[in-house]
Chimera marker file (.cmm) of the C-alpha trace (Angstrom):
<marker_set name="trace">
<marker id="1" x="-10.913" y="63.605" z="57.895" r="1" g="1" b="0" radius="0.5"/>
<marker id="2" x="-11.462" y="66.739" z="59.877" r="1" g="1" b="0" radius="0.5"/>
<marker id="3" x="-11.376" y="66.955" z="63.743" r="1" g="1" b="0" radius="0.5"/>
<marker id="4" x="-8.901" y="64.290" z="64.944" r="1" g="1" b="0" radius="0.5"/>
<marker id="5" x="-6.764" y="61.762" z="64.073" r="1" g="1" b="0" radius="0.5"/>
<marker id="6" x="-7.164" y="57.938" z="63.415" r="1" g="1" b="0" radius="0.5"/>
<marker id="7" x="-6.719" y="55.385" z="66.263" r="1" g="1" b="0" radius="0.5"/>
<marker id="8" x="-6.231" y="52.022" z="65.157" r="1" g="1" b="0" radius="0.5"/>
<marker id="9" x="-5.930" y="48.926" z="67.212" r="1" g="1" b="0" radius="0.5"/>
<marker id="10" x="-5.177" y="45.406" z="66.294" r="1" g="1" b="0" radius="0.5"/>
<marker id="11" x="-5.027" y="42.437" z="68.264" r="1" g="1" b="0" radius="0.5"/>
<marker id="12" x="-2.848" y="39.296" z="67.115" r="1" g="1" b="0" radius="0.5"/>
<marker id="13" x="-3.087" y="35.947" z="69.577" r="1" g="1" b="0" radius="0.5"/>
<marker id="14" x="-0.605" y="33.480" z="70.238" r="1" g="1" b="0" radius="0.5"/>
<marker id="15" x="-1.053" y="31.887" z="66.520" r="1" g="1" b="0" radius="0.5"/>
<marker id="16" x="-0.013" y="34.662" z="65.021" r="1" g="1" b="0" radius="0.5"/>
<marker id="17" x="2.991" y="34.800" z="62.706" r="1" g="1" b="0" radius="0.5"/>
<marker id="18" x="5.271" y="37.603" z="62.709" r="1" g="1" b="0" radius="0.5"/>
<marker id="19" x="7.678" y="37.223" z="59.105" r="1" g="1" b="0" radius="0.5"/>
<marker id="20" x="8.667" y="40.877" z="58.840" r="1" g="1" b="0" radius="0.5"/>
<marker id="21" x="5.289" y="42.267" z="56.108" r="1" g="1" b="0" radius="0.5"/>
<marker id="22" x="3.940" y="44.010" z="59.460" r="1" g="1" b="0" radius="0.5"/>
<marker id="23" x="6.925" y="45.636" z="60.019" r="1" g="1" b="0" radius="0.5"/>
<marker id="24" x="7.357" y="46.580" z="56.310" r="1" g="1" b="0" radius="0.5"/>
<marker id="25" x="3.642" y="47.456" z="55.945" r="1" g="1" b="0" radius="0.5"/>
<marker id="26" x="4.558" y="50.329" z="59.130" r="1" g="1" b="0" radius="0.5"/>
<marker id="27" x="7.730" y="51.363" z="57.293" r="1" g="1" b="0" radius="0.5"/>
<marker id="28" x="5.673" y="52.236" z="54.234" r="1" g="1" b="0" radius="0.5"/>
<marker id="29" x="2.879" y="54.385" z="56.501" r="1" g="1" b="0" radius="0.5"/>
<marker id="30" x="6.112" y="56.033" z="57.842" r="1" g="1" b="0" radius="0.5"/>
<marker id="31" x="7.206" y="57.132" z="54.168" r="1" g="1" b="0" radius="0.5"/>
<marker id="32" x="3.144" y="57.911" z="53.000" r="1" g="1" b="0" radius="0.5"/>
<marker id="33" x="2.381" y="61.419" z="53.537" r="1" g="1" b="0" radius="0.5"/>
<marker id="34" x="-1.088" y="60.461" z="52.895" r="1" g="1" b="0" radius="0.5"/>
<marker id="35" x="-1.299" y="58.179" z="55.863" r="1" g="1" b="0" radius="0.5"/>
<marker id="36" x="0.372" y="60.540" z="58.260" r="1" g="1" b="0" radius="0.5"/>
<marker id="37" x="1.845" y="58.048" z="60.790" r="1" g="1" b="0" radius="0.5"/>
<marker id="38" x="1.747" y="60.215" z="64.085" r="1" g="1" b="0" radius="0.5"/>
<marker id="39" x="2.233" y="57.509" z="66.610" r="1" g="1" b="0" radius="0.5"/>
<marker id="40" x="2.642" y="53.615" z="67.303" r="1" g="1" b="0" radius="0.5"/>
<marker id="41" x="3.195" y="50.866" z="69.908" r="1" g="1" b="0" radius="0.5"/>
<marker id="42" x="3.152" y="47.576" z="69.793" r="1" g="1" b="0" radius="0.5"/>
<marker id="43" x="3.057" y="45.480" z="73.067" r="1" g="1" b="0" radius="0.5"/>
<marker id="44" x="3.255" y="41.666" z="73.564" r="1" g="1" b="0" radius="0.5"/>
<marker id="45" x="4.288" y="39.035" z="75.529" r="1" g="1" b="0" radius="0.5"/>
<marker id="46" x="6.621" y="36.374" z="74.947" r="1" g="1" b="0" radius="0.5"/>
<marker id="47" x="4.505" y="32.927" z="73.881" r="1" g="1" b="0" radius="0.5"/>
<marker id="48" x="7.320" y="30.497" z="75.944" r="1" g="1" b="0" radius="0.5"/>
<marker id="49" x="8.196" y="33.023" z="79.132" r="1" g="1" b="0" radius="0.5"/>
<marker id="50" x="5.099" y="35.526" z="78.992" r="1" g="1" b="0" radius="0.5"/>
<marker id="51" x="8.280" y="38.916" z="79.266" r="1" g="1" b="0" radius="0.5"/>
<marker id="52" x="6.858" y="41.632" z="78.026" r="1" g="1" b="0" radius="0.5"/>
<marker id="53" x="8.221" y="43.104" z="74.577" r="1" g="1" b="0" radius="0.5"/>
<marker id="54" x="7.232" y="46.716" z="73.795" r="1" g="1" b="0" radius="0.5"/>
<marker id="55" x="8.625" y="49.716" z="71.123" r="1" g="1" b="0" radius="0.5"/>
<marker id="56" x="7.155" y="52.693" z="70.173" r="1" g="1" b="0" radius="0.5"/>
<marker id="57" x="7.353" y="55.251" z="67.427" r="1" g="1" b="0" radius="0.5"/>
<marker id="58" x="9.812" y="57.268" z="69.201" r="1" g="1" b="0" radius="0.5"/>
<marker id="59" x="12.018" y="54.704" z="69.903" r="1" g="1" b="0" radius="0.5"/>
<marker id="60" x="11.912" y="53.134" z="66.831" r="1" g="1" b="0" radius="0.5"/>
<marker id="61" x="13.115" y="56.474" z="65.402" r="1" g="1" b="0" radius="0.5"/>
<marker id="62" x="15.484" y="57.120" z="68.019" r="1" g="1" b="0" radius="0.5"/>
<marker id="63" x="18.264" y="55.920" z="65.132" r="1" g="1" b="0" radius="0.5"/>
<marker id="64" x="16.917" y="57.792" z="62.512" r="1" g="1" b="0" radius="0.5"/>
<marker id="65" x="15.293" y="55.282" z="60.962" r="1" g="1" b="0" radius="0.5"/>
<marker id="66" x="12.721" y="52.292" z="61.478" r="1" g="1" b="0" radius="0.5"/>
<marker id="67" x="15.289" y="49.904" z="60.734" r="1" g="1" b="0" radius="0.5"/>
<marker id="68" x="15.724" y="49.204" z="64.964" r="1" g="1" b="0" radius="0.5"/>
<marker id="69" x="11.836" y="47.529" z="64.084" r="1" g="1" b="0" radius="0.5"/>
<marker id="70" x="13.583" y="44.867" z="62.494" r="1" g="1" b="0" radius="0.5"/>
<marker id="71" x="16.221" y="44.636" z="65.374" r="1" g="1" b="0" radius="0.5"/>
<marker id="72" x="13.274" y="44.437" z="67.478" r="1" g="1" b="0" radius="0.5"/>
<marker id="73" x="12.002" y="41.434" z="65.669" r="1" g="1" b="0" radius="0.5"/>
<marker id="74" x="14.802" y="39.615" z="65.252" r="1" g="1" b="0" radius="0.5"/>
<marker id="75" x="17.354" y="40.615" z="67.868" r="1" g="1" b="0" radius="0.5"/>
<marker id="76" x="16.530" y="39.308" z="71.666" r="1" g="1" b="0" radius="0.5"/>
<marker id="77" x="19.024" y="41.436" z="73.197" r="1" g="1" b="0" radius="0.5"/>
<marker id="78" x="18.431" y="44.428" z="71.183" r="1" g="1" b="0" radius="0.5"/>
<marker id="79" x="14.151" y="43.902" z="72.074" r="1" g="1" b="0" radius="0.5"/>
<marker id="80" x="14.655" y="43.613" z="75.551" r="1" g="1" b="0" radius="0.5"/>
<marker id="81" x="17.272" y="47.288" z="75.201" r="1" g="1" b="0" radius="0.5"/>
<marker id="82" x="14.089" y="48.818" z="72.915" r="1" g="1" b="0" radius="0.5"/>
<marker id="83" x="11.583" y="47.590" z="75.635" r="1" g="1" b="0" radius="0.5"/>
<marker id="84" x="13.472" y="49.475" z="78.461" r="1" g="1" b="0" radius="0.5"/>
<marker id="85" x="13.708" y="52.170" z="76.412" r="1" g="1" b="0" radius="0.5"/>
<marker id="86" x="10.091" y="52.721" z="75.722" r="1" g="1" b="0" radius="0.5"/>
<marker id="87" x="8.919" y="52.040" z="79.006" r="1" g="1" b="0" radius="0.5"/>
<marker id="88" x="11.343" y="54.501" z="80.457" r="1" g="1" b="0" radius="0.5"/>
<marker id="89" x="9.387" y="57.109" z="78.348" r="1" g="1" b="0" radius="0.5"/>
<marker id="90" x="6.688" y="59.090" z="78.560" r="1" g="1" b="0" radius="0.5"/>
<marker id="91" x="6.060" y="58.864" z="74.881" r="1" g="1" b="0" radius="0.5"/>
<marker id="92" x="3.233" y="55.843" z="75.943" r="1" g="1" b="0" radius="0.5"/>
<marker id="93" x="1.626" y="56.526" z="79.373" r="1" g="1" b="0" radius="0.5"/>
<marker id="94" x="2.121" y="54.435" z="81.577" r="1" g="1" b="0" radius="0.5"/>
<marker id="95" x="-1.760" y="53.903" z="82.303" r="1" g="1" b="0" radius="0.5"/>
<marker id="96" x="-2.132" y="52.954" z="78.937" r="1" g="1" b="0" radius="0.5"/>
<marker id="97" x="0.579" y="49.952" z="78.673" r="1" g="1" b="0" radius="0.5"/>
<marker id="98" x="-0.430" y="48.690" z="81.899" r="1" g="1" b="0" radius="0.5"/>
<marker id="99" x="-4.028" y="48.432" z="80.442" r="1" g="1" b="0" radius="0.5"/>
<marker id="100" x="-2.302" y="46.465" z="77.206" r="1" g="1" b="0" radius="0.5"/>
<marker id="101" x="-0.557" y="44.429" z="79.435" r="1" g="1" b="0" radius="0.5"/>
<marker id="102" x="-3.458" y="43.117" z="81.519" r="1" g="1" b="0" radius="0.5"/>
<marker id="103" x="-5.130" y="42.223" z="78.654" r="1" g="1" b="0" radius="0.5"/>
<marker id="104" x="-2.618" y="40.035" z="76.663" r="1" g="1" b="0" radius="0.5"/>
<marker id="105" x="-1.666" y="36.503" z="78.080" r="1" g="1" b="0" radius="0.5"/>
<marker id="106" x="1.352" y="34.856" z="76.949" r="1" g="1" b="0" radius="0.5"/>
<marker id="107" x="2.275" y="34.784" z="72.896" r="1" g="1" b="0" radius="0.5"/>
<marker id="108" x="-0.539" y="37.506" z="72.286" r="1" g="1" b="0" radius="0.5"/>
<marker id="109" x="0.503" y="41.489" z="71.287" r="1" g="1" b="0" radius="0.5"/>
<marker id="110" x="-1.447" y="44.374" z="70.100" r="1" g="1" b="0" radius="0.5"/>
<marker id="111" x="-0.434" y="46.983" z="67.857" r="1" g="1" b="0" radius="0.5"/>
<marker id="112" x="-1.590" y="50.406" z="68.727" r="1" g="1" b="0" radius="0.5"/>
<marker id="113" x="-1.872" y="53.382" z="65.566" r="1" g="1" b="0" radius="0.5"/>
<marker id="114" x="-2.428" y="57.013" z="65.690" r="1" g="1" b="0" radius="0.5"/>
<marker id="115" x="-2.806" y="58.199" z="61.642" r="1" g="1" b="0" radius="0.5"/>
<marker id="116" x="-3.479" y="61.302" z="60.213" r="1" g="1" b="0" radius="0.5"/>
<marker id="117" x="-5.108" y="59.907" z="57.722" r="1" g="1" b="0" radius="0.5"/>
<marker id="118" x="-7.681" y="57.253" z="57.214" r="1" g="1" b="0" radius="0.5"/>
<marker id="119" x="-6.681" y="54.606" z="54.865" r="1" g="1" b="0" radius="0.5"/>
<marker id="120" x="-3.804" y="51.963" z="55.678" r="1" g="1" b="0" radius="0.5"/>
<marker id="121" x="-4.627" y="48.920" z="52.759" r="1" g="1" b="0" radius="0.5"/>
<marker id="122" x="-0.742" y="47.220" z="53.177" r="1" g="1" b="0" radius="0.5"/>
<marker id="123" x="-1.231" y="47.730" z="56.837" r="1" g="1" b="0" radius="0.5"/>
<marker id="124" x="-4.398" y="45.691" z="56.909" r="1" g="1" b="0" radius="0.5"/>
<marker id="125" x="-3.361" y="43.590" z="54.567" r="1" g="1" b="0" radius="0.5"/>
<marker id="126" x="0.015" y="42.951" z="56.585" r="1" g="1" b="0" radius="0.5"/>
<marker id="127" x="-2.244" y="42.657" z="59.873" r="1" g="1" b="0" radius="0.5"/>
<marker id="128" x="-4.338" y="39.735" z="58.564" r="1" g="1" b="0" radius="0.5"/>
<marker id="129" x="-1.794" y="37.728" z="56.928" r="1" g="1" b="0" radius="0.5"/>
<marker id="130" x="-0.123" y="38.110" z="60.323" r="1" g="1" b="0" radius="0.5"/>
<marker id="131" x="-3.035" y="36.291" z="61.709" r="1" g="1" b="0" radius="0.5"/>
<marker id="132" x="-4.817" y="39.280" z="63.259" r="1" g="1" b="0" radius="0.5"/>
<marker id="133" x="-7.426" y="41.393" z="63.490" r="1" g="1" b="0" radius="0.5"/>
<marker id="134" x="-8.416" y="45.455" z="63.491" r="1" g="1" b="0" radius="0.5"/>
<marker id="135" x="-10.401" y="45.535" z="67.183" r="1" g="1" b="0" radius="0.5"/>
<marker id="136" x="-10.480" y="49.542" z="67.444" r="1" g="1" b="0" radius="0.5"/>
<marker id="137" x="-10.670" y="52.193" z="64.535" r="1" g="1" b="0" radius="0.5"/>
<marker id="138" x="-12.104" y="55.419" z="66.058" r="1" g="1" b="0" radius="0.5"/>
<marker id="139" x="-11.642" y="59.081" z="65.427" r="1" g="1" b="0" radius="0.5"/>
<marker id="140" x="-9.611" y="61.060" z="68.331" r="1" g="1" b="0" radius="0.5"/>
<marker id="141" x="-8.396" y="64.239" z="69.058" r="1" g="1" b="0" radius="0.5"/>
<marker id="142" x="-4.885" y="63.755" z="69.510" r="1" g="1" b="0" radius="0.5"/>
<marker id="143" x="-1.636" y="63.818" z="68.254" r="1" g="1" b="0" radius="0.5"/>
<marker id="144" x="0.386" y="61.620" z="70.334" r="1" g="1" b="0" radius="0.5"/>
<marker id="145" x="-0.701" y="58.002" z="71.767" r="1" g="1" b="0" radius="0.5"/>
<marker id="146" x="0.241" y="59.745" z="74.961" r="1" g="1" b="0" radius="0.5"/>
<marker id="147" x="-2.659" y="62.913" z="73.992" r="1" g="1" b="0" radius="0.5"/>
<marker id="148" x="-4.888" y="59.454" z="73.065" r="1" g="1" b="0" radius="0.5"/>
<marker id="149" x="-4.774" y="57.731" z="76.684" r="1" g="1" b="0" radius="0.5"/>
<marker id="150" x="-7.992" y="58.038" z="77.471" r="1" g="1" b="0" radius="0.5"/>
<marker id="151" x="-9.718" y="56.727" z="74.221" r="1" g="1" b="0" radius="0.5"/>
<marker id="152" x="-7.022" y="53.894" z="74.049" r="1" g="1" b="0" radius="0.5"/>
<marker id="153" x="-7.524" y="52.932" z="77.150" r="1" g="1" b="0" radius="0.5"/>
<marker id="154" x="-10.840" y="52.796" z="77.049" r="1" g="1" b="0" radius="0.5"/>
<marker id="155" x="-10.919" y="51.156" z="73.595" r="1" g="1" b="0" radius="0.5"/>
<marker id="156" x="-8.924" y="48.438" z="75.550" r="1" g="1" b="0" radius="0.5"/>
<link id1="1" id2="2" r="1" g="1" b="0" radius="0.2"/>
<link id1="2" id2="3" r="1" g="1" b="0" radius="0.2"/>
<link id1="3" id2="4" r="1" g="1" b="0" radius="0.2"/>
<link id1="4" id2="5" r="1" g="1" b="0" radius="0.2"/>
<link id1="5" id2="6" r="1" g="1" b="0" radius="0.2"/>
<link id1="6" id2="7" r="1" g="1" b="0" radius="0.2"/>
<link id1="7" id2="8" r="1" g="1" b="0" radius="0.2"/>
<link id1="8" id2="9" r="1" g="1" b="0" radius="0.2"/>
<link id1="9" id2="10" r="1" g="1" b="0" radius="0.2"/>
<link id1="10" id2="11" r="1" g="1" b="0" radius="0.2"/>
<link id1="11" id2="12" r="1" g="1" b="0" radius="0.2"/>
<link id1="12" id2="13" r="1" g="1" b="0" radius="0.2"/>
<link id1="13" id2="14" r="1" g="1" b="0" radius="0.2"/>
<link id1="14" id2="15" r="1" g="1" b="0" radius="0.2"/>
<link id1="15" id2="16" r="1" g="1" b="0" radius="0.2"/>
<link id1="16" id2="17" r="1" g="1" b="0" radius="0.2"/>
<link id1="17" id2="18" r="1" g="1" b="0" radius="0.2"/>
<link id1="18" id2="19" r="1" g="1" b="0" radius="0.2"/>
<link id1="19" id2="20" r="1" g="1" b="0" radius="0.2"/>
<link id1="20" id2="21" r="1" g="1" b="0" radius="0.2"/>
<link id1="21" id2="22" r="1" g="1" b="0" radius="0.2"/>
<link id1="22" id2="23" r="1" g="1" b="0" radius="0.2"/>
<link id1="23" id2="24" r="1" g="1" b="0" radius="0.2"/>
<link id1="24" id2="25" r="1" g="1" b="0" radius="0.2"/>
<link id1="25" id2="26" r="1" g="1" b="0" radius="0.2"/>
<link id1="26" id2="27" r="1" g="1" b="0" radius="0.2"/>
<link id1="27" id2="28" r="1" g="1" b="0" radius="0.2"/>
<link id1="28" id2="29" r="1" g="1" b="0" radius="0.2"/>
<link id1="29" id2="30" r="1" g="1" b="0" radius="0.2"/>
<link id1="30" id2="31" r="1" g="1" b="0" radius="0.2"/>
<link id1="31" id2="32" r="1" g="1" b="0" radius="0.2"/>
<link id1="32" id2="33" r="1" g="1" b="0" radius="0.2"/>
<link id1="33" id2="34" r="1" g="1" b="0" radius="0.2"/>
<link id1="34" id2="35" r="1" g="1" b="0" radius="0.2"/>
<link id1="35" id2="36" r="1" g="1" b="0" radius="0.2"/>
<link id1="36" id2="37" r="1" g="1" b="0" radius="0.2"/>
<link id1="37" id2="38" r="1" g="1" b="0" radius="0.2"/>
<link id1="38" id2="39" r="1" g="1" b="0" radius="0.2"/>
<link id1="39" id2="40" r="1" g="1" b="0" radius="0.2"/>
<link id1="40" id2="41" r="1" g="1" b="0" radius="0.2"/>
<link id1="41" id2="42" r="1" g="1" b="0" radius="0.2"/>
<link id1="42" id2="43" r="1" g="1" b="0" radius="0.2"/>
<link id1="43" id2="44" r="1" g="1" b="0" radius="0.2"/>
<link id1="44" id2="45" r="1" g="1" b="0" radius="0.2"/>
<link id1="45" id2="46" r="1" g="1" b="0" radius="0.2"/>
<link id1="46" id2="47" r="1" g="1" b="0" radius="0.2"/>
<link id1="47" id2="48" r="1" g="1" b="0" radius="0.2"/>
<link id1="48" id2="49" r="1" g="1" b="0" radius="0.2"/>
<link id1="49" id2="50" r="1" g="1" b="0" radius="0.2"/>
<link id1="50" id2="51" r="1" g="1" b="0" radius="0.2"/>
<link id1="51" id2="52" r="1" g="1" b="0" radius="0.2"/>
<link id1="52" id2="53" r="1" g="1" b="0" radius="0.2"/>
<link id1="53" id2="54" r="1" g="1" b="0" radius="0.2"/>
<link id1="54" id2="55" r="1" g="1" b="0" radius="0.2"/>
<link id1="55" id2="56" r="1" g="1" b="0" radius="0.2"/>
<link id1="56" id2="57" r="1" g="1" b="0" radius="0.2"/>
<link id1="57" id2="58" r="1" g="1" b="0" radius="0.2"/>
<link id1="58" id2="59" r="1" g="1" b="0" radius="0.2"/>
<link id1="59" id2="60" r="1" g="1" b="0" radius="0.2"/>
<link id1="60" id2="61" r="1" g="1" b="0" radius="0.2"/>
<link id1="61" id2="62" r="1" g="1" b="0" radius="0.2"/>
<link id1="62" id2="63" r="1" g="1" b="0" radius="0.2"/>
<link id1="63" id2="64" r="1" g="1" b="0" radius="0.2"/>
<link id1="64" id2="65" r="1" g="1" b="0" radius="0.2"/>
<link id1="65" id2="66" r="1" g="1" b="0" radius="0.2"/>
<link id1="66" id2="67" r="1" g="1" b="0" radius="0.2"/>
<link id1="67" id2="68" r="1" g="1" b="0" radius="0.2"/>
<link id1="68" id2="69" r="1" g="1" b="0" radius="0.2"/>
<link id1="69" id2="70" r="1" g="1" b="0" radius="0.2"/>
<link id1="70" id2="71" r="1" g="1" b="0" radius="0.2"/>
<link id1="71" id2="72" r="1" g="1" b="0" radius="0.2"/>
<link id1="72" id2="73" r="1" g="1" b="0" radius="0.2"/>
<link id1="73" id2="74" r="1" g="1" b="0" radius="0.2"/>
<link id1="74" id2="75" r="1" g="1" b="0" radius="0.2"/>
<link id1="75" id2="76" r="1" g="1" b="0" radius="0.2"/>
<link id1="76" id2="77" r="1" g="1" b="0" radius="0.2"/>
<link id1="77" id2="78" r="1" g="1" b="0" radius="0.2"/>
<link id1="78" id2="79" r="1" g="1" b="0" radius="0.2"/>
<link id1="79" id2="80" r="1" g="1" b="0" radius="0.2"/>
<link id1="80" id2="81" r="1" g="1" b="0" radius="0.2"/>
<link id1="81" id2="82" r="1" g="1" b="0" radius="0.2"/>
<link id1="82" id2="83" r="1" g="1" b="0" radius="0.2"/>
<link id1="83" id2="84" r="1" g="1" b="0" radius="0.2"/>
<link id1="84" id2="85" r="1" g="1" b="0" radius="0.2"/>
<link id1="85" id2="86" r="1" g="1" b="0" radius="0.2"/>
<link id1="86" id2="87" r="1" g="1" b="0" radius="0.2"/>
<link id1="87" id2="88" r="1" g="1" b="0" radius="0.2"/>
<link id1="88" id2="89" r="1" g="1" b="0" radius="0.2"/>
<link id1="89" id2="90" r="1" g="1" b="0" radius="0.2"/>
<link id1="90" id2="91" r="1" g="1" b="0" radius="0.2"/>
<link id1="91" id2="92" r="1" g="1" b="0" radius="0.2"/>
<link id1="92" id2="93" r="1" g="1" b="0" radius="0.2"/>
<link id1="93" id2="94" r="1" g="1" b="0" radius="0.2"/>
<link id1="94" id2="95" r="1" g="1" b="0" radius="0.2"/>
<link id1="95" id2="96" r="1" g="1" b="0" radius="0.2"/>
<link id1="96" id2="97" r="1" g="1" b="0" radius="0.2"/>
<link id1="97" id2="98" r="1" g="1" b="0" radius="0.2"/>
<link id1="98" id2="99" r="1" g="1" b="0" radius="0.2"/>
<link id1="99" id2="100" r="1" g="1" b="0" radius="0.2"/>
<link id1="100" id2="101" r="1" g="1" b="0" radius="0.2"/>
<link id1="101" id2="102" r="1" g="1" b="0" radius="0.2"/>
<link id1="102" id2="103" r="1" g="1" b="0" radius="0.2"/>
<link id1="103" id2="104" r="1" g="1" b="0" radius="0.2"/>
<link id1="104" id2="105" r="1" g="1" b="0" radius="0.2"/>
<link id1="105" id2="106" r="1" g="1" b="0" radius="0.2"/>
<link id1="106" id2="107" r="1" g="1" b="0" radius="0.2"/>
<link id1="107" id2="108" r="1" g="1" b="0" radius="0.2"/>
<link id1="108" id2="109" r="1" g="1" b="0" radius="0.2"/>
<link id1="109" id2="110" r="1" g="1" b="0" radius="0.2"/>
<link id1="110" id2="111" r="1" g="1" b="0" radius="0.2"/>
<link id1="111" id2="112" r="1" g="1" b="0" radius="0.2"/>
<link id1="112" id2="113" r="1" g="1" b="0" radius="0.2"/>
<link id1="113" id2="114" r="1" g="1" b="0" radius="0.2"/>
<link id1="114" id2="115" r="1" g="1" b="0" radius="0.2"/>
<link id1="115" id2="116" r="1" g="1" b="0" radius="0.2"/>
<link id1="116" id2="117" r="1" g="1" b="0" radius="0.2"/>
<link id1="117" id2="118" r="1" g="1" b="0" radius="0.2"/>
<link id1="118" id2="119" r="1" g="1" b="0" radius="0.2"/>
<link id1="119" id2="120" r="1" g="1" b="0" radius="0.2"/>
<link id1="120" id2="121" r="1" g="1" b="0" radius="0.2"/>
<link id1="121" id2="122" r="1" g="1" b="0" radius="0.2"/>
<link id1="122" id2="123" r="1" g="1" b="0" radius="0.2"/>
<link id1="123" id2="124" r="1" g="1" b="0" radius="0.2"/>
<link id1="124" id2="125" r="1" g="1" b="0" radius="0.2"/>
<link id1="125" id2="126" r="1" g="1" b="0" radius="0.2"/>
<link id1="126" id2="127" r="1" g="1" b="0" radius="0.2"/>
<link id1="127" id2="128" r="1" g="1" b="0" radius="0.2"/>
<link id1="128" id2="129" r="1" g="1" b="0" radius="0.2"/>
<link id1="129" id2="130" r="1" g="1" b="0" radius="0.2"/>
<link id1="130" id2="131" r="1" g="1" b="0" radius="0.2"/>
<link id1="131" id2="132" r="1" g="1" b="0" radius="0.2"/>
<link id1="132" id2="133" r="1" g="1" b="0" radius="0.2"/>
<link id1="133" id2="134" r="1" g="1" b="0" radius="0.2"/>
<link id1="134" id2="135" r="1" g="1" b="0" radius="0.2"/>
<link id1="135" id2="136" r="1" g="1" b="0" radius="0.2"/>
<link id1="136" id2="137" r="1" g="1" b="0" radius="0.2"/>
<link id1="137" id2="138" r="1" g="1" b="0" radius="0.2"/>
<link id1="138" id2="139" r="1" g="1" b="0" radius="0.2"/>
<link id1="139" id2="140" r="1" g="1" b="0" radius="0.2"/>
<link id1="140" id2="141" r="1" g="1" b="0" radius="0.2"/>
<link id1="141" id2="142" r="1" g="1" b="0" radius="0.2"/>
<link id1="142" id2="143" r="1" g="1" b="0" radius="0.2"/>
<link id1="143" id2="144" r="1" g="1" b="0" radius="0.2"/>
<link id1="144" id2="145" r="1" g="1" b="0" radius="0.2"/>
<link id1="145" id2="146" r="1" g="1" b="0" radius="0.2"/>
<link id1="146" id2="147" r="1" g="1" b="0" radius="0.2"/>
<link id1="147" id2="148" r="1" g="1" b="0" radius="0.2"/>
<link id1="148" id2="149" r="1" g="1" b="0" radius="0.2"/>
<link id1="149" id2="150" r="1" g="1" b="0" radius="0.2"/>
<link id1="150" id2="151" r="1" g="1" b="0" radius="0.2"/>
<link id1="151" id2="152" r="1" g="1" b="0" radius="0.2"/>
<link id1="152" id2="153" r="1" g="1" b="0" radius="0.2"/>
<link id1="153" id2="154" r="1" g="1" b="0" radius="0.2"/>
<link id1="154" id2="155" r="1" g="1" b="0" radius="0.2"/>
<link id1="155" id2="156" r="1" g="1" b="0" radius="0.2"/>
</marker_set>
């Protein structure tokens, strides 16, 4: 691919299942040089209370590893710490999330993907076993999801 990077968005809604394969399936795009994992966010809201729940690349990464995904997944306390976190960055602008949020009602996330590279088979498989569904896959020039506001948010 020459010119840009990948964006990829997926959208899951309320009857989606969450059992870990997404966050395995972003652990192994991490670790493939051939995908080239430059950025990520995921963004949803809580099914029962509607809170928002939100963690990006950099904060996944912030201990070294994307083991805090599985925190966030599992841990209430630790996703509402991760949340903070990423919103007080400017990793994901905050035009951007506030676009997300506006669009998701309660118990429905999106997962937002910058790649270097084209291909991501475990993610999509991951994605649909999850119960959703690829809405954007577009060529952008950026590097960061924060260099892609503009094309996310209009892809939104």
């Amino acid at each position: 691919m020459t010119g840009g990077a990948h964006l990829r968005v997926y959208r899951f809604d309320v009857d989606s299942v969450f059992e870990g394969a997404l966050v395995g399936a972003v652990e192994r795009l991490e670790a493939d040089p051939g995908a080239g994992l430059l950025d990520a966010l995921f963004v949803a809201r809580d099914g029962a209370t509607g809170e928002l729940q939100a963690i990006d690349l950099a904060t996944a990464r912030a201990d070294g590893t994307l083991s805090a995904l599985l925190d966030f997944r599992l841990d209430l306390g630790r996703r509402r710490a991760m949340t903070r976190r990423t919103l007080a960055t400017d990793a994901v602008s905050a035009a951007v999330l506030e676009t997300i949020v506006t669009r998701l009602e309660p118990g429905d996330a999106v997962l937002v993907l910058l790649l270097g590279g084209e291909r991501a088979p475990a993610l999509d498989d991951a994605v649909a076993r999850a119960g959703g569904r690829l809405v954007v896959d577009e060529v952008v020039s950026a590097a960061t999801l924060a260099d892609a506001a503009v094309p996310v948010r209009a892809a939104l």
